[in-house]
DODOLO-202223 format. One line per field, with one value per residue (C-alpha): residue number from 1; residue in three letters; z, x, y. Coordinates in pm, whole numbers, m for minus. Layout:
N
k = c(NUM ...);
r = c(ALA ...);
w = c(Z ...);
u = c(X ...);
v = c(Y ...);
// end
This chain:
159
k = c(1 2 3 4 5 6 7 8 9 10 11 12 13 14 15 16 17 18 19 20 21 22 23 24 25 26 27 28 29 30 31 32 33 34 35 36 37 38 39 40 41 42 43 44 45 46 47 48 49 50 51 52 53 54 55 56 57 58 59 60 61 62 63 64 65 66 67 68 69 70 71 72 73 74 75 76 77 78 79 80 81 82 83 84 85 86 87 88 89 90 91 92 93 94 95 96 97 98 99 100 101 102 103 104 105 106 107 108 109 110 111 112 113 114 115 116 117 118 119 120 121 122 123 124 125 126 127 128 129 130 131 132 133 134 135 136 137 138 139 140 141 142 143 144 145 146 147 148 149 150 151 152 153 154 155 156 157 158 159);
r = c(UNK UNK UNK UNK UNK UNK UNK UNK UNK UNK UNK UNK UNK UNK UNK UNK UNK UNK UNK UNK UNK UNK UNK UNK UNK UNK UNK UNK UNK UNK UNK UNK UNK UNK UNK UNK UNK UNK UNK UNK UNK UNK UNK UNK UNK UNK UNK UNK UNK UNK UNK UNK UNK UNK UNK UNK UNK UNK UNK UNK UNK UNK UNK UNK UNK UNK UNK UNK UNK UNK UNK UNK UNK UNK UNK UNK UNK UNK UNK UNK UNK UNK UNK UNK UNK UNK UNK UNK UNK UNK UNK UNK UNK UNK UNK UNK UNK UNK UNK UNK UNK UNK UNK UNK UNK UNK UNK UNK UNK UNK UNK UNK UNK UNK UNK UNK UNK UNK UNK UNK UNK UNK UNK UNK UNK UNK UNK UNK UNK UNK UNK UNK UNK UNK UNK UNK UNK UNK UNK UNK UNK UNK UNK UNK UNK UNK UNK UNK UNK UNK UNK UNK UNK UNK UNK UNK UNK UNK UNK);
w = c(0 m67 195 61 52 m293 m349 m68 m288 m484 m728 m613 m849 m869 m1158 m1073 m1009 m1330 m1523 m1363 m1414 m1727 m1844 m1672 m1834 m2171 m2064 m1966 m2331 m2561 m2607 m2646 m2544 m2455 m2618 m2912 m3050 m3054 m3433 m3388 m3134 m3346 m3643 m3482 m3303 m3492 m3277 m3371 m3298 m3110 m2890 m2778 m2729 m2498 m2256 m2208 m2068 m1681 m1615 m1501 m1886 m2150 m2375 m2135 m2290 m2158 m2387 m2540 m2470 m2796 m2813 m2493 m2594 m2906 m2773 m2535 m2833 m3019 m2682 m2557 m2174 m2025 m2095 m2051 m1695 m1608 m1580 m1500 m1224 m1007 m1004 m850 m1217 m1479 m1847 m2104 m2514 m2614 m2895 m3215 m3111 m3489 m3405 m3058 m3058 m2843 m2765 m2639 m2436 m2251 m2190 m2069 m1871 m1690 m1640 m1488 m1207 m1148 m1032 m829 m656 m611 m442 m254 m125 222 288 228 m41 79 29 m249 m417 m477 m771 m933 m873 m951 m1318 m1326 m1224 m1540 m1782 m1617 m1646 m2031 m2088 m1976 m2179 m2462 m2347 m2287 m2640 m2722 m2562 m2721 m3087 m2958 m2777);
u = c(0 132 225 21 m319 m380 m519 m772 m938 m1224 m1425 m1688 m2021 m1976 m1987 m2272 m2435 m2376 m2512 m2831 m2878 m2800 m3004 m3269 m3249 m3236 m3599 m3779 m3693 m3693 m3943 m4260 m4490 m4234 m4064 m3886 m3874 m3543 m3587 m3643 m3315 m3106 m3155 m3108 m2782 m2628 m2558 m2711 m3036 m2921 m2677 m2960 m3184 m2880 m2831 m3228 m3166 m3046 m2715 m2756 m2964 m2717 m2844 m2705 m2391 m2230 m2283 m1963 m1874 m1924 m2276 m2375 m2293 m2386 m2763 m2718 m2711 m3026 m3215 m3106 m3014 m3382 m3203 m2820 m2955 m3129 m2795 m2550 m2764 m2567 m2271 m2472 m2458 m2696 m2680 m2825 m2859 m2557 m2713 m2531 m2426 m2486 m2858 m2834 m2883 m2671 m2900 m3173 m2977 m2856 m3194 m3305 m3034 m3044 m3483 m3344 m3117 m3316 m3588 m3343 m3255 m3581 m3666 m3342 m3445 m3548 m3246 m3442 m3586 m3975 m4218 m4399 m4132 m3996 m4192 m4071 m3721 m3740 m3842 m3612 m3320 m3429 m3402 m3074 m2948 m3056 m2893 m2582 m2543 m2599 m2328 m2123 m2183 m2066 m1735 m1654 m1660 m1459 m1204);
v = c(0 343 596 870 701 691 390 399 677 612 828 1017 908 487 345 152 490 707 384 397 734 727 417 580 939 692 566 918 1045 729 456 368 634 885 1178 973 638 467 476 883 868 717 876 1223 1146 885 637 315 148 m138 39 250 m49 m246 94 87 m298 m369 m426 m742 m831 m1025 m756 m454 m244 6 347 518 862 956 782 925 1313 1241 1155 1450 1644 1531 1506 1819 2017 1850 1500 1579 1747 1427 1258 1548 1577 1342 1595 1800 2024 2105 2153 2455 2500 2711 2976 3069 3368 3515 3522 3691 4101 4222 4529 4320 4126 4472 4579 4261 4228 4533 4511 4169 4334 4593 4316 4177 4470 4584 4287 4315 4662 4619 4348 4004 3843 3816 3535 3712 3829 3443 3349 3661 3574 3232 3350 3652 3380 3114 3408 3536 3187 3158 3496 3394 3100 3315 3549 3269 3188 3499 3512 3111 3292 3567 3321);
// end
């Protein structure tokens, strides 16, 4: 055993753990009766039928395999931030669509930006965020959010 501890370490999402989620992600969005067919799924990200099919199985099915990176962001990309949060989820993170910044008007997003804050600071006038003024926030902080992945999007291009 090594003196520093280093193999007593151990990741901090199992294996076992970031399968499930994921297989189970797979299930909410693809299938029968759900968002997209595996037919629909594959077609839009690329990744083949039958892998799709074998993630949707339990581990412990002969039919289970394990999903590639490259399938796995690839059907994040067809099924979008609702799915790819669904998994990322168990690191505690979240995900968002990442605009073309081409299409965004910069203009707009200053003006929204700035009715945004002055919301929050209205709110944030007598020192506390009140029970009324919650629901306000909560949709002032989605838009915020959404504008800054846009911005974001912005600053890539000019990286």
């Amino acid at each position: 055993m090594s003196s520093n501890g280093s193999a007593d370490k151990s990741p901090l999402i199992s294996r076992s753990e970031a399968r499930d989620k994921i297989r189970n992600a797979i299930r909410m969005f693809v299938g029968r009766g759900k968002r997209y067919s595996v037919k629909q799924a594959s077609n839009g990200s690329g990744v083949p039928d039958r892998l799709i099919e074998c993630a949707m199985c339990d581990p412990g099915s002969t039919d289970w395999r394990d999903l590639s990176l490259d399938a796995l962001l690839s059907l994040s990309s067809f099924l979008g931030p609702d799915f790819t949060c669904e998994w990322l989820s168990l690191a505690q993170q979240g995900a968002f669509w990442i605009p073309n910044p081409e299409d965004l008007p910069a203009g707009e997003i200053a003006a929204d930006s700035a009715e945004d804050c002055a919301a929050v600071a209205r709110a944030a006038a007598d020192g506390r965020f009140d029970r009324d003024e919650r629901p306000v926030l909560r949709a002032v902080g989605t838009r915020m959010m959404a504008r800054g992945a846009q911005l974001r999007a912005v600053g890539s291009v000019a990286a």
